[in-house]
C-alpha positions as CSV (number, residue, x, y, z in Angstrom):
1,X,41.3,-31.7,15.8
2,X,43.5,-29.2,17.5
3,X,42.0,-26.7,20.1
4,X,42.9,-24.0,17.3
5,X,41.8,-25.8,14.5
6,X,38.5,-26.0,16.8
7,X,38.7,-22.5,17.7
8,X,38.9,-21.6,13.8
9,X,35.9,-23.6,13.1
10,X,33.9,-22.3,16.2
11,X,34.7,-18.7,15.0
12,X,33.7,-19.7,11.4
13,X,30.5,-20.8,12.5
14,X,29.7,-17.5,14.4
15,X,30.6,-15.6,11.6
16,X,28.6,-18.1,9.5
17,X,25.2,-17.3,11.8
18,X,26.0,-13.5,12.2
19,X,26.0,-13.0,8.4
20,X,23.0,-14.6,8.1
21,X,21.8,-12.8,11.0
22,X,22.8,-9.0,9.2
23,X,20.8,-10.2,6.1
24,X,17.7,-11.2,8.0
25,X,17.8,-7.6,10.1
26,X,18.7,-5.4,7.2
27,X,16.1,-6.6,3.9
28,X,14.2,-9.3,5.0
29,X,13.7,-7.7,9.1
30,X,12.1,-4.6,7.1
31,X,9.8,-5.8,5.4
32,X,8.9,-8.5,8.0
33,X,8.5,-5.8,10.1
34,X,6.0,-3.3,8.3
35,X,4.0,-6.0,7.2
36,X,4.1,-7.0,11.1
37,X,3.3,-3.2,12.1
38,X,0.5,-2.4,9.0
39,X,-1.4,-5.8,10.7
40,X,-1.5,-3.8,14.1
41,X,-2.2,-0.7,12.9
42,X,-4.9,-1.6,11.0
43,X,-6.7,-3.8,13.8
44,X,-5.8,-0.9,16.2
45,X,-7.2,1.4,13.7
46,X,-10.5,-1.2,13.5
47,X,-10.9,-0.8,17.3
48,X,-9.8,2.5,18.1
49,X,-11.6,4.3,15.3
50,X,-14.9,1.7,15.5
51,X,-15.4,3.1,18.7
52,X,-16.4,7.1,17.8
53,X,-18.1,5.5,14.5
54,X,-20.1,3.1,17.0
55,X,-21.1,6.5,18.8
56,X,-21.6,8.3,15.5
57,X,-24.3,5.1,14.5
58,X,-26.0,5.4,17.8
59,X,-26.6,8.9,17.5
60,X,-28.1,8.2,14.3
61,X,-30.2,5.6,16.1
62,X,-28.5,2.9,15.2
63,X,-25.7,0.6,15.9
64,X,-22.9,-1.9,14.4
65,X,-25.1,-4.8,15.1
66,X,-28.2,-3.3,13.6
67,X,-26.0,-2.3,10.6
68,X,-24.2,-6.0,10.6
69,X,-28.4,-7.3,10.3
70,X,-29.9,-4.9,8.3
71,X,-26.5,-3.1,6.2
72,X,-24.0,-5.7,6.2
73,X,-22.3,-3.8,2.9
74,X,-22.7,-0.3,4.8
75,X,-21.1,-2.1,7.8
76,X,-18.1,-3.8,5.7
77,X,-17.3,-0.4,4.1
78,X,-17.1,1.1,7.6
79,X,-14.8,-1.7,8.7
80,X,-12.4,-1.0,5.8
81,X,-12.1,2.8,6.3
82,X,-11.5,1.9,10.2
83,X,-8.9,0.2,9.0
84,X,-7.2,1.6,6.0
85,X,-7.0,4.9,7.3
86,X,-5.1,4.9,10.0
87,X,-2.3,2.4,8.1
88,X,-2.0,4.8,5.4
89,X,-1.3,7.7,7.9
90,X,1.0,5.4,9.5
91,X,2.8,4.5,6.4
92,X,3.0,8.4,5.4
93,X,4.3,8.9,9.0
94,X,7.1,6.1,8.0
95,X,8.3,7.8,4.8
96,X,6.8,5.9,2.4
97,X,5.1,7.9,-0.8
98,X,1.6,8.1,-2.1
99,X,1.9,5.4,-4.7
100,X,2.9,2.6,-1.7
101,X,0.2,4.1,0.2
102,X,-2.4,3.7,-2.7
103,X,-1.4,0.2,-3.4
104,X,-1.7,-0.5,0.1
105,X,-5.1,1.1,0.5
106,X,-6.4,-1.0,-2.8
107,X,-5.2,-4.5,-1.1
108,X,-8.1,-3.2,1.8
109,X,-10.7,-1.3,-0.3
110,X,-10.4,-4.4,-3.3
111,X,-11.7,-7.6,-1.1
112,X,-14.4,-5.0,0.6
113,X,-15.6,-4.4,-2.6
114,X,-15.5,-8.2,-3.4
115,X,-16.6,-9.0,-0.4
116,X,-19.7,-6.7,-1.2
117,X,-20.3,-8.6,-4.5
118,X,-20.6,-11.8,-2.8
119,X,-23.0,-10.5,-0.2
120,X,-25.2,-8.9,-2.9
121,X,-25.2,-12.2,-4.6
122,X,-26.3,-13.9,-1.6
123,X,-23.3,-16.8,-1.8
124,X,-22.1,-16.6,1.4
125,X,-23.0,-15.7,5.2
126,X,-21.9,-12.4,6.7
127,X,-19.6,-14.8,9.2
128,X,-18.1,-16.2,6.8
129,X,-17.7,-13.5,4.5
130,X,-15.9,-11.0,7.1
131,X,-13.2,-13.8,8.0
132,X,-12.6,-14.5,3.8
133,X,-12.4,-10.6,3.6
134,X,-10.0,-10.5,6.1
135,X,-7.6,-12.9,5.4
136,X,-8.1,-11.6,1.1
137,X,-6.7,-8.2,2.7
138,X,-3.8,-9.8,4.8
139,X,-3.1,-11.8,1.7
140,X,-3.8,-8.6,-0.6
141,X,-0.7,-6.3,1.9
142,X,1.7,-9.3,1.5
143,X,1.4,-8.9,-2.6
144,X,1.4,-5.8,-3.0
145,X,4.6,-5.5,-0.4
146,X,5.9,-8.2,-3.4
147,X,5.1,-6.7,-6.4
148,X,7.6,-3.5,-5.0
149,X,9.8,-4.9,-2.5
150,X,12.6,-2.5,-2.5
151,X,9.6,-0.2,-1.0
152,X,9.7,-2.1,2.1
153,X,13.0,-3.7,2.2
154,X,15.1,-0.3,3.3
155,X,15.1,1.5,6.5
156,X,14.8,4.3,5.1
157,X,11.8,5.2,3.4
158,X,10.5,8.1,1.2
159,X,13.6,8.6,-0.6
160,X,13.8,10.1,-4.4
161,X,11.2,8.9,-6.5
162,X,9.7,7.1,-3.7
163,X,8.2,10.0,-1.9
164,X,6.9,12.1,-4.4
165,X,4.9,8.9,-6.5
């Protein structure tokens, strides 16, 4: 192989990885990255906002742990509104419409609810229960991201029809 035959192939190559490289940043790098960024905001939203609620509870006289004993449904419900609401102000802050944000909110309030049913039926610890909950949720953002991927494929959200459903 000549050094420009070999120069011709190395430059192929590059081109080769780069294109591959533009597709992953443009559609796939989106939506990678607002499932990547709900994740955080709802566990940020978890802490940050279970913090005044934990104040809120011991002002009431009582406490997360006393509601994880003694309320464990009122206690799941609290952890999904910790967690939904700050992800759906974060996802309006993005651009994306009310119908995303709705979908988005049901993948957190659905397992909570589910989660609730087990609990009443008595088929499953509160330990167990909050980590099958959890990952029900992670799994319940991924499908709903797949059910409408042009929602989080694009830069650019809250375009057209979009923003206003």
């Amino acid at each position: 192989m000549t050094a420009i035959q070999t120069h011709d192939a190395t430059r192929s190559h590059h081109q080769e990885t780069a294109q591959r490289g533009r597709w992953l940043s443009s559609s796939t790098g989106h939506f990678i990255r607002h499932y990547i960024e709900m994740v955080v905001v709802m566990f940020l939203g978890m802490a940050v906002l279970g913090i005044p609620a934990g104040w809120a509870l011991g002002a009431a006289g009582s406490s997360w742990d006393e509601l994880n004993t003694h309320a464990p449904a009122l206690m799941l419900l609290g952890m999904a509104v910790t967690m939904t609401v700050p992800m759906v102000a974060w996802m309006r802050y993005r651009g994306h419409g009310w119908r995303a944000n709705t979908e988005m909110a049901a993948s957190m309030v659905v397992p909570t609810l589910a989660a609730i049913g087990v609990l009443a039926a008595g088929a499953m610890s509160i330990g167990a229960l909050l980590v099958v909950e959890h990952v029900a949720m992670l799994l319940g953002m991924l499908a709903a991201m797949l059910l409408r991927p042009d929602e989080y494929t694009h830069h650019a959200h809250g375009h057209g029809e979009l923003a206003s459903a």
